[in-house]
N, C-alpha and C positions, 0 to 999 in steps of 0.2 A: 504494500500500500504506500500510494507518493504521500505528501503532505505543503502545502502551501503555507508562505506567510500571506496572510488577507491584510490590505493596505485600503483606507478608503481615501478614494484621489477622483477627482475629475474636473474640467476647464470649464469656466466662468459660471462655477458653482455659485447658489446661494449660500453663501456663508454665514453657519450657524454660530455663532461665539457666548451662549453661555446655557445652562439648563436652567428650566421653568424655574420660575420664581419661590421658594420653597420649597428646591431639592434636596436631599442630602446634601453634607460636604461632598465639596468636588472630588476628596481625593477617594470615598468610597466606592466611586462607580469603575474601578479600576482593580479591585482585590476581589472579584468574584464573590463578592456575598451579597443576598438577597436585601433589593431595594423596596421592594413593591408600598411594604406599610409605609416608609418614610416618605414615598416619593407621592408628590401632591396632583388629582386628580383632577382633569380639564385641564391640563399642564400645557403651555404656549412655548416654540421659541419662536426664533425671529432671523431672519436673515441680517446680517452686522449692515449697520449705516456707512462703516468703513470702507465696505465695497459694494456701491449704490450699482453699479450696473452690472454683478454678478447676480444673476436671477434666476439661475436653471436650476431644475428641480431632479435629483436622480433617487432611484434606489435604494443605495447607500449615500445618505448625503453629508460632506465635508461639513465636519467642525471643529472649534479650536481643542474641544476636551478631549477628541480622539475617540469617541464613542463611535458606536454603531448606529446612526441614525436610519433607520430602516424605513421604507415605506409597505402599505398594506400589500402592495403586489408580493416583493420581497420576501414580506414575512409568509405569505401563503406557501413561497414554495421551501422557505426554510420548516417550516411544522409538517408539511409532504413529505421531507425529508427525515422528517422525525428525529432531530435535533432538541434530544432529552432535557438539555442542562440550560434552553434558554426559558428567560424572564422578561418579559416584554410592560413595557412603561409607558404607555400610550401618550401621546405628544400633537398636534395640530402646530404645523408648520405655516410661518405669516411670513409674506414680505417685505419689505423696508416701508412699506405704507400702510402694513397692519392686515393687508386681506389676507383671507387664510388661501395658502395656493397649496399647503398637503394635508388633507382632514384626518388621513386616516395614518398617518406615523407611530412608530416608537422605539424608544432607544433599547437596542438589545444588549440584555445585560446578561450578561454568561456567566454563569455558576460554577464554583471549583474551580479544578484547574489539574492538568496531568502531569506526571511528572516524565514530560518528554524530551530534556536538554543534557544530553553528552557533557558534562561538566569537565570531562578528564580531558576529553576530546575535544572541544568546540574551544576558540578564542574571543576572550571577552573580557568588560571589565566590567565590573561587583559596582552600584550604586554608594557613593559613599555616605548617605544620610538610612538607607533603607538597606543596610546588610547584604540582606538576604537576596535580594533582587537585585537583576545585570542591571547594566545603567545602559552598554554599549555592546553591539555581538561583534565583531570581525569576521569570523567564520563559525557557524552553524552548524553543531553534529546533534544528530535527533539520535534516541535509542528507543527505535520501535519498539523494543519489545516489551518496554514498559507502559505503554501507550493503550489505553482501554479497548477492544473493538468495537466498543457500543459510542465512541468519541467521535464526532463528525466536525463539530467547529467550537475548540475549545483556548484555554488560555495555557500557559507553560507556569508552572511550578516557580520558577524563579526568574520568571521572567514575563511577569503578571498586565504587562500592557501588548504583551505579542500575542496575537491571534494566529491560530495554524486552522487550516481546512484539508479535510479529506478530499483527495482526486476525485472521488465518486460527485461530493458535494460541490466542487467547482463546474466538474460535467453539467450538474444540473443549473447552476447557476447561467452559465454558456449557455444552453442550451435554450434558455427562458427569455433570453437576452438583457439581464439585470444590467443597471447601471450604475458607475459610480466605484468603480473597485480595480483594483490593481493586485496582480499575486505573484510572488515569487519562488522560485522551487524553493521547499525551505532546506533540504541540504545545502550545507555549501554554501547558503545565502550570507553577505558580508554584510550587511546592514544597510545599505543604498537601495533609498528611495527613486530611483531615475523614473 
């Protein structure tokens, strides 16, 4: 089985830059644990004033937190998929003049995390405020074998802001035509965004 880093990327995006007003701390929606009770219902974001004529709406849509903004199509066919560990945050997406242009969004919040990073193997350096977690990968060694087979698009153990997808899961992606995403084989991946 391949496995992907998922990168959400796409040109002259609406650019989301903060969560609904009464979300958790920012920094919780990035350790895999369950938002749903904290996170406030009818929740709005807003495409940034910063860049007034980024307007396009995708799939996966760019934002500053890094999250997974997903839209309703997306999600349908991530739950087809039967992608166990997600938690969805329902969200209504508005543009810089307040109309809502995605009713049916939400940030996919991914639960746990696998322990799938070759530590011995891969080159990297160690966050220096957060221990436990990379701060930087250089080169990329996954060890499958620890890897759940019921995991289809999870977070990595010590490296809690990288999303990996299963080849199966990008297929479907591809094949749906989603938009808004970028992947790269995660072996061997050096950390470059291109």
């Amino acid at each position: 089985m391949k496995y992907f880093v998922f990168k959400v990327m796409a040109v002259e995006a609406g650019f989301v830059d903060e969560y609904p007003r009464g979300s958790p701390t920012k920094w919780k929606f990035s350790k895999g644990i369950s938002l749903a009770r904290e996170f406030p219902m009818g929740g709005e974001v807003s495409f940034s004033d910063n860049y007034p004529d980024d307007r396009s709406l995708y799939d996966f849509q760019p934002n500053l937190m890094s999250g997974l903004l997903v839209s309703g199509r997306a999600r349908k066919i991530i739950e087809s998929l039967e992608v166990t560990n997600a938690e969805w945050l329902p969200v209504v997406v508005k543009d810089q003049q307040g109309s809502v242009v995605g009713p049916d969004y939400a940030f996919l919040n991914l639960q746990g995390a696998e322990d799938a990073i070759d530590l011995e193997r891969s080159d990297y350096r160690m966050d220096a405020i957060a221990k436990d977690q990379i701060d930087r990968i250089n080169n990329l060694v996954l060890k499958p074998g620890t890897i759940s087979p019921q995991a289809k698009m999870f977070r990595c153990t010590t490296y809690l802001r990288l999303i990996l997808i299963r080849e199966d899961v990008l297929a479907a992606f591809e094949q749906a035509g989603l938009t808004g995403f970028r992947t790269y084989e995660a072996e061997g991946w050096d950390g470059l965004e291109l």
